[in-house]
C-alpha positions as a printed NumPy array, in Angstrom:
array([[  83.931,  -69.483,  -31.095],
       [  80.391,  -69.626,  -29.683],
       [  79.156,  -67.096,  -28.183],
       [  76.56 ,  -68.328,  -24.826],
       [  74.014,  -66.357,  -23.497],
       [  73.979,  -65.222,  -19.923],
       [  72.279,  -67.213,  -17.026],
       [  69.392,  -65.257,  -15.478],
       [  70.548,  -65.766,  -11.898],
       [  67.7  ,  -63.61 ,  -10.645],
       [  64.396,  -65.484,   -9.717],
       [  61.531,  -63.676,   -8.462],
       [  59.996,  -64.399,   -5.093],
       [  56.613,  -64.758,   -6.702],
       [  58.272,  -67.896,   -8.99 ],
       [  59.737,  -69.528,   -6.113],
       [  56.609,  -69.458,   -4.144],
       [  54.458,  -70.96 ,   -7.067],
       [  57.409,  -73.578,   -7.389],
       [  57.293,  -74.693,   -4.011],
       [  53.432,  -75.369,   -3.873],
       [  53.016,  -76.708,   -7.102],
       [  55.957,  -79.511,   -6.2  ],
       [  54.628,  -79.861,   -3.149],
       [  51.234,  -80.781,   -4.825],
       [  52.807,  -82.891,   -7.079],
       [  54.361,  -85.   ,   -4.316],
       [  50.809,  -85.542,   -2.623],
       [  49.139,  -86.784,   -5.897],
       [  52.345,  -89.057,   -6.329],
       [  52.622,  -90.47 ,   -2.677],
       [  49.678,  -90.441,   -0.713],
       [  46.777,  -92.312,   -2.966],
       [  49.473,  -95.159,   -3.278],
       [  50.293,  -95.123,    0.   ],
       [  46.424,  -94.963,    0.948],
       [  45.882,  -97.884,   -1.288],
       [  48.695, -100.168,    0.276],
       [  47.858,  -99.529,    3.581],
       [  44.412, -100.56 ,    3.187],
       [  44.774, -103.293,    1.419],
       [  47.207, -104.001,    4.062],
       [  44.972, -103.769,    6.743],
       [  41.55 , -105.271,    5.249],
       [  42.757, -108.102,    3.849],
       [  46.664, -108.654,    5.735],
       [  47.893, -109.362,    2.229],
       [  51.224, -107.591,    1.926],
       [  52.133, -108.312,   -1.621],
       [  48.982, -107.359,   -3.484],
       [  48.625, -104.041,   -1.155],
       [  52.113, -103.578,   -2.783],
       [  51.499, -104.433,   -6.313],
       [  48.275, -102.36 ,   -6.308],
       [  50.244,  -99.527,   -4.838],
       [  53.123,  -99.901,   -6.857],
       [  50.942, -100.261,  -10.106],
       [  48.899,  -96.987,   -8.861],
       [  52.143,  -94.915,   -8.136],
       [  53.525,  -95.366,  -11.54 ],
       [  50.13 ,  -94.725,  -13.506],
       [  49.611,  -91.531,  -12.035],
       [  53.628,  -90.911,  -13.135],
       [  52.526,  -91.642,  -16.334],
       [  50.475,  -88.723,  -16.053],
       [  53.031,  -86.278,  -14.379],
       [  53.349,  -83.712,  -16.963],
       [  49.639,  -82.956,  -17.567],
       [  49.069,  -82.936,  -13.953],
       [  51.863,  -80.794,  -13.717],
       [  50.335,  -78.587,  -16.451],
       [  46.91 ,  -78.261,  -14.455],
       [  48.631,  -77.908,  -11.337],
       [  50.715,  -74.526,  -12.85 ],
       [  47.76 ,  -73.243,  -14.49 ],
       [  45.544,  -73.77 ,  -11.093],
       [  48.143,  -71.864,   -9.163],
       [  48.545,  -68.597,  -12.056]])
């Protein structure tokens, strides 16, 4: 009845090795300035919940912003 398309099952080398840098820049911006932020918060003041509220807050604004970092990210690496 419908007639699909065929997968590409063929990925370039070039592709995969822009794919792994760009997610691995991606997970950096997500984890580390969070993590940065809790841990000092931790450690200057010895208050665990607002180190993790900050972070927590933090973490999810940036994921707010995933796709145009993503975007910049790509372009960067073309």
């Amino acid at each position: 009845m419908f007639k699909f398309p065929k997968k590409k099952t063929e990925v370039s080398t070039e592709v995969l090795v822009r794919f792994i840098w760009v997610s691995s820049f991606l997970a950096m911006i997500f984890t580390l300035p969070p993590l940065g932020l809790f841990l000092g918060i931790y450690y200057l003041t010895g208050e665990l919940i607002i180190g993790a509220v900050i972070g927590f807050g933090v973490h999810f604004v940036i994921l707010a912003f995933s796709g145009r970092i993503s975007k910049i990210i790509t372009k960067l690496m073309s």
